[in-house]
Chimera marker file (.cmm) of the C-alpha trace (Angstrom):
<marker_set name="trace">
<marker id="1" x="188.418" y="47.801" z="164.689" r="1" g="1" b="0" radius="0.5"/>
<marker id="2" x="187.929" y="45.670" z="167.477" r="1" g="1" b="0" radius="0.5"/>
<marker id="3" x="190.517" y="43.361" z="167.764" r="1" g="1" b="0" radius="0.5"/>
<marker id="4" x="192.728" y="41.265" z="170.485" r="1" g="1" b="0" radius="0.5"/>
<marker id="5" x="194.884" y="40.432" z="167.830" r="1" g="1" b="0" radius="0.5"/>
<marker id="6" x="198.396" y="41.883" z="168.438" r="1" g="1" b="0" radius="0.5"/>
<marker id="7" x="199.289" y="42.532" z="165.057" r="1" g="1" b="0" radius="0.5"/>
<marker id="8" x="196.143" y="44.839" z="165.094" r="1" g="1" b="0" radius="0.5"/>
<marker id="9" x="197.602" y="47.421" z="167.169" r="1" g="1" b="0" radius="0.5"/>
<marker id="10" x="198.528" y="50.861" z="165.587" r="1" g="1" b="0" radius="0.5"/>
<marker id="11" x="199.795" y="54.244" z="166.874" r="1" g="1" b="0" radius="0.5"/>
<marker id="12" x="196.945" y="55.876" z="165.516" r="1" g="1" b="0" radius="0.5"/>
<marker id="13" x="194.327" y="53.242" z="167.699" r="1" g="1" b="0" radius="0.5"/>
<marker id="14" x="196.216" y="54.688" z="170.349" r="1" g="1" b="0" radius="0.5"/>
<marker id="15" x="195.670" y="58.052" z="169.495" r="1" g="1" b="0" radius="0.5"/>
<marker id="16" x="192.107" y="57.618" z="169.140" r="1" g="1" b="0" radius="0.5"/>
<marker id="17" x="192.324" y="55.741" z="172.584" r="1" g="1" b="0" radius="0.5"/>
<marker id="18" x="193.606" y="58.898" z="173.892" r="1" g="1" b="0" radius="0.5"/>
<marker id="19" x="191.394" y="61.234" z="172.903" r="1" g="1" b="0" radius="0.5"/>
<marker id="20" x="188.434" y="59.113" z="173.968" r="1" g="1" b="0" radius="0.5"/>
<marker id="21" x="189.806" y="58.165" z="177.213" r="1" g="1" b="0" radius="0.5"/>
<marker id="22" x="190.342" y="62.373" z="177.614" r="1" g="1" b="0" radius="0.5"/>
<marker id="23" x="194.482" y="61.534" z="178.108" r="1" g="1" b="0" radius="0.5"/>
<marker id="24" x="197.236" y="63.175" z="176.468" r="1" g="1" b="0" radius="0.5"/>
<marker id="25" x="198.292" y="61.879" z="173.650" r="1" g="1" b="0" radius="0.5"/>
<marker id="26" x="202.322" y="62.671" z="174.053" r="1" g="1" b="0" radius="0.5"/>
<marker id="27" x="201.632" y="60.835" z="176.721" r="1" g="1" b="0" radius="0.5"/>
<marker id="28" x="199.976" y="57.506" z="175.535" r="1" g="1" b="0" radius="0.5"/>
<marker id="29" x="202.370" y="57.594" z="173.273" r="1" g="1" b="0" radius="0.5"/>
<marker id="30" x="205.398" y="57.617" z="175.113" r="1" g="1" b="0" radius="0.5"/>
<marker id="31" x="204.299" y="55.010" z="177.302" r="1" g="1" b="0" radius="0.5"/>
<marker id="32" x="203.735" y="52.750" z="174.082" r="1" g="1" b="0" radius="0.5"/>
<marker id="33" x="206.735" y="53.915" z="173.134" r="1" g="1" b="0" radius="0.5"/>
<marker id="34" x="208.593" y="53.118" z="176.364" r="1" g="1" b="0" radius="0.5"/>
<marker id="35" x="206.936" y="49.751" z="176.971" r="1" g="1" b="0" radius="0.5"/>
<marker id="36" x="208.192" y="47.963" z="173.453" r="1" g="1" b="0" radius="0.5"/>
<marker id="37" x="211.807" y="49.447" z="173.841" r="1" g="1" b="0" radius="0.5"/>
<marker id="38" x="211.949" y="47.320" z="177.369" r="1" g="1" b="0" radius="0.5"/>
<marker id="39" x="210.428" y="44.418" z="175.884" r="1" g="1" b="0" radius="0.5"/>
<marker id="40" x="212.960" y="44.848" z="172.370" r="1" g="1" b="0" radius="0.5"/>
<marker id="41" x="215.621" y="45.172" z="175.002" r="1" g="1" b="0" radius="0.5"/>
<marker id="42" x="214.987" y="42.416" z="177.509" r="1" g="1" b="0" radius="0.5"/>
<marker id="43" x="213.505" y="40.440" z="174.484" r="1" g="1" b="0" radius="0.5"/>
<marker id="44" x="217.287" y="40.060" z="173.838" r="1" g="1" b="0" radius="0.5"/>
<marker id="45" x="218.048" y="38.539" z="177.095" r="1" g="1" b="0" radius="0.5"/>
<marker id="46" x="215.605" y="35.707" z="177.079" r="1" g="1" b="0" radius="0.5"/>
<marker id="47" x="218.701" y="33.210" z="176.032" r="1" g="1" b="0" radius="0.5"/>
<marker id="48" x="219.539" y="32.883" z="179.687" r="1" g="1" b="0" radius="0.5"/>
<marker id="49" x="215.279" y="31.948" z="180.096" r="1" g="1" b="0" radius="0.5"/>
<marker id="50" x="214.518" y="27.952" z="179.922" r="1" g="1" b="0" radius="0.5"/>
<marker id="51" x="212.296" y="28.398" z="176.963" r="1" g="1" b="0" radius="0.5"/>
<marker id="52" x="213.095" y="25.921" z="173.695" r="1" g="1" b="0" radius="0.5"/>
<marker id="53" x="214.795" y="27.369" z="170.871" r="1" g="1" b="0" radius="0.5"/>
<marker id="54" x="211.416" y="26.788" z="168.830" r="1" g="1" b="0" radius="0.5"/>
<marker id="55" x="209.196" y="28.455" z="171.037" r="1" g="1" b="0" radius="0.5"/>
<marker id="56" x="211.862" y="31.729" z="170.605" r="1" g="1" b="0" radius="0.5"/>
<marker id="57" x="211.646" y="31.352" z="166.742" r="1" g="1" b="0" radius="0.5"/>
<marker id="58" x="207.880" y="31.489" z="167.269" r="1" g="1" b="0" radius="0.5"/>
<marker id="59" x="207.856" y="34.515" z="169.343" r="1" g="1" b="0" radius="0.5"/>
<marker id="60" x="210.399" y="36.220" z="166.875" r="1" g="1" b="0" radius="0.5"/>
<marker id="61" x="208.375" y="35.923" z="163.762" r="1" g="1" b="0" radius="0.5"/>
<marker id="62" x="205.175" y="36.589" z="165.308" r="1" g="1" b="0" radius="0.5"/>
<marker id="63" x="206.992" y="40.249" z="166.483" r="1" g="1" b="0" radius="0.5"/>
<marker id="64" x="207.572" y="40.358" z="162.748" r="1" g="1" b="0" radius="0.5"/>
<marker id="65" x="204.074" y="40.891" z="162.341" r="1" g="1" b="0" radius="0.5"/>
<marker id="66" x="203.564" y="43.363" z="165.290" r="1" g="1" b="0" radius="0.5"/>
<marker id="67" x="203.231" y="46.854" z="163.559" r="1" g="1" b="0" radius="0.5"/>
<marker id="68" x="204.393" y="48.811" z="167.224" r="1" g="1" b="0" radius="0.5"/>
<marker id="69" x="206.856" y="46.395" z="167.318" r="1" g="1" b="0" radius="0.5"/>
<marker id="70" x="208.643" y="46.792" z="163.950" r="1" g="1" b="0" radius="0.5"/>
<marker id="71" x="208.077" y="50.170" z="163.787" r="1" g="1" b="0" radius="0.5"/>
<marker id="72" x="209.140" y="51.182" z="166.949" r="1" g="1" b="0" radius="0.5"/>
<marker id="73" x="209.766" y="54.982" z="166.100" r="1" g="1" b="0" radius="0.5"/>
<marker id="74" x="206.979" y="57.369" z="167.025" r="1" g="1" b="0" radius="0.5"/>
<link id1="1" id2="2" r="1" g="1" b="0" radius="0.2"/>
<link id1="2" id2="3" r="1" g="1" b="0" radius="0.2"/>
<link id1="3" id2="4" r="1" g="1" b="0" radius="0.2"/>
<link id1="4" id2="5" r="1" g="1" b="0" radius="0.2"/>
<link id1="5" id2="6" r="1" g="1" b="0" radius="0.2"/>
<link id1="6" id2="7" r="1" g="1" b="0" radius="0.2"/>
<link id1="7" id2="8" r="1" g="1" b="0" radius="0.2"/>
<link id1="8" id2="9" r="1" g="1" b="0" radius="0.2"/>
<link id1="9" id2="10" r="1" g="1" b="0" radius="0.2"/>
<link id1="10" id2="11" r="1" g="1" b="0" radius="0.2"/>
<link id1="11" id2="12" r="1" g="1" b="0" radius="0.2"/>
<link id1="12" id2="13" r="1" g="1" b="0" radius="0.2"/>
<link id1="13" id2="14" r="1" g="1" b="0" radius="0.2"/>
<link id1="14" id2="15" r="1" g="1" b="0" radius="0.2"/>
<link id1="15" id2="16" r="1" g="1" b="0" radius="0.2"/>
<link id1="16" id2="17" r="1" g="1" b="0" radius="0.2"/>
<link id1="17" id2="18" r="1" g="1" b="0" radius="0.2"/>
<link id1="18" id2="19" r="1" g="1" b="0" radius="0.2"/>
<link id1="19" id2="20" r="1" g="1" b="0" radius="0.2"/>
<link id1="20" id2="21" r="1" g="1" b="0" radius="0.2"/>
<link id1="21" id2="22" r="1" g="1" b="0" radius="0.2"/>
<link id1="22" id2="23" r="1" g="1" b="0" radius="0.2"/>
<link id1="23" id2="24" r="1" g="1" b="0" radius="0.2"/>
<link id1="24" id2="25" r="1" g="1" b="0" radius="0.2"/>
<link id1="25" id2="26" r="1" g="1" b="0" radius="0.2"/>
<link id1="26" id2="27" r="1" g="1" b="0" radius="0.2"/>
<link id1="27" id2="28" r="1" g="1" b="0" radius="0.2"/>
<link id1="28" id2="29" r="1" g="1" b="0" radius="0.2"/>
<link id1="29" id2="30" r="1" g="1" b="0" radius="0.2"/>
<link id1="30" id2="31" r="1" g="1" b="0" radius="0.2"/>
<link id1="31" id2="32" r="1" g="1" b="0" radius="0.2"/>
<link id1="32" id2="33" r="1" g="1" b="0" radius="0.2"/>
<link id1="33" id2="34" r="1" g="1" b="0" radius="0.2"/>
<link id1="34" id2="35" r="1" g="1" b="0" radius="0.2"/>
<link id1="35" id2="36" r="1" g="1" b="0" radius="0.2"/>
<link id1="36" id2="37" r="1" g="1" b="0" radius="0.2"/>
<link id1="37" id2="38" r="1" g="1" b="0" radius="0.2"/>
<link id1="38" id2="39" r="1" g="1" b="0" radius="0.2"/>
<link id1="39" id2="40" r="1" g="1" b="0" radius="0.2"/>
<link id1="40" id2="41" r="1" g="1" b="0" radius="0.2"/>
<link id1="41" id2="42" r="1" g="1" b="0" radius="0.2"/>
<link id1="42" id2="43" r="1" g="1" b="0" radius="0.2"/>
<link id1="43" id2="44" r="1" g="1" b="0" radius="0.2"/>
<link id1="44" id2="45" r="1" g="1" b="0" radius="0.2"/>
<link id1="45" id2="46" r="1" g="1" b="0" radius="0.2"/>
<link id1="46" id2="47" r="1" g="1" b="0" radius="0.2"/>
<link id1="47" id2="48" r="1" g="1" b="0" radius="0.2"/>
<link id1="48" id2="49" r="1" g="1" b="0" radius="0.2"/>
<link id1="49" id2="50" r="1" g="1" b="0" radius="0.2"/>
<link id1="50" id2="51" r="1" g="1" b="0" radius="0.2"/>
<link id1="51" id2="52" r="1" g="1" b="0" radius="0.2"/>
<link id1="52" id2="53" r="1" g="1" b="0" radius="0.2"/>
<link id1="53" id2="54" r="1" g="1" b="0" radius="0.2"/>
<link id1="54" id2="55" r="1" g="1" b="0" radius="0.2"/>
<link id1="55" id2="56" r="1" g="1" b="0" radius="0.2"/>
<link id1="56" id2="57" r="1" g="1" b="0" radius="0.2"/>
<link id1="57" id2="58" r="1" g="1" b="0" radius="0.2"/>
<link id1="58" id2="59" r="1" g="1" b="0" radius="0.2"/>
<link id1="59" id2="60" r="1" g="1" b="0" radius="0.2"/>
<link id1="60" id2="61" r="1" g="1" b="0" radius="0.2"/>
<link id1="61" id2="62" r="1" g="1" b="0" radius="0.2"/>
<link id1="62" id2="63" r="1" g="1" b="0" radius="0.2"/>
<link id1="63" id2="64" r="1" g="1" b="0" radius="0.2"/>
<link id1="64" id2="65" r="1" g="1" b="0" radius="0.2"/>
<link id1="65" id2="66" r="1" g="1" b="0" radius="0.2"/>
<link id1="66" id2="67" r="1" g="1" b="0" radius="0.2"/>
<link id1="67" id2="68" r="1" g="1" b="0" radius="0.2"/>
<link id1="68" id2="69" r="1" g="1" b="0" radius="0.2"/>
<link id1="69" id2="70" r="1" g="1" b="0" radius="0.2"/>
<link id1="70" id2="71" r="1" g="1" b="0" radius="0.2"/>
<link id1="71" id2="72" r="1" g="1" b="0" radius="0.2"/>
<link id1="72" id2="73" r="1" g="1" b="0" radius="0.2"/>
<link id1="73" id2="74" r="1" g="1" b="0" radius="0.2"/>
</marker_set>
């Protein structure tokens, strides 16, 4: 599937990413792994960030819909 859509992204596109791109799938992973802990984490912090309070509901339901991001255990 080709797709820009966020919500389209799986673990297993990622393994099939890293076996065509000839890299090493622990590590693919772990970076995808890495990268939406951080954002989860400073996610959190955006209160102190001018952004309206609607515009942070919007964000947090579309995450909803994120499958790396509501999964988030590899």
């Amino acid at each position: 599937m080709h797709s820009k859509d966020f919500k389209h992204l799986t673990i297993d596109q990622f393994k099939r990413f890293s076996a065509k791109a000839q890299l090493p799938e622990k590590l693919v992973l772990s970076i995808i792994e890495e990268t939406v802990e951080r954002f989860s984490v400073n996610w959190k912090t955006v209160k102190d960030l001018p952004l309206k309070k609607e515009l942070r509901e919007a964000i947090d339901q579309h995450l909803k819909t994120i499958p790396l991001y509501t999964l988030q255990t590899y």
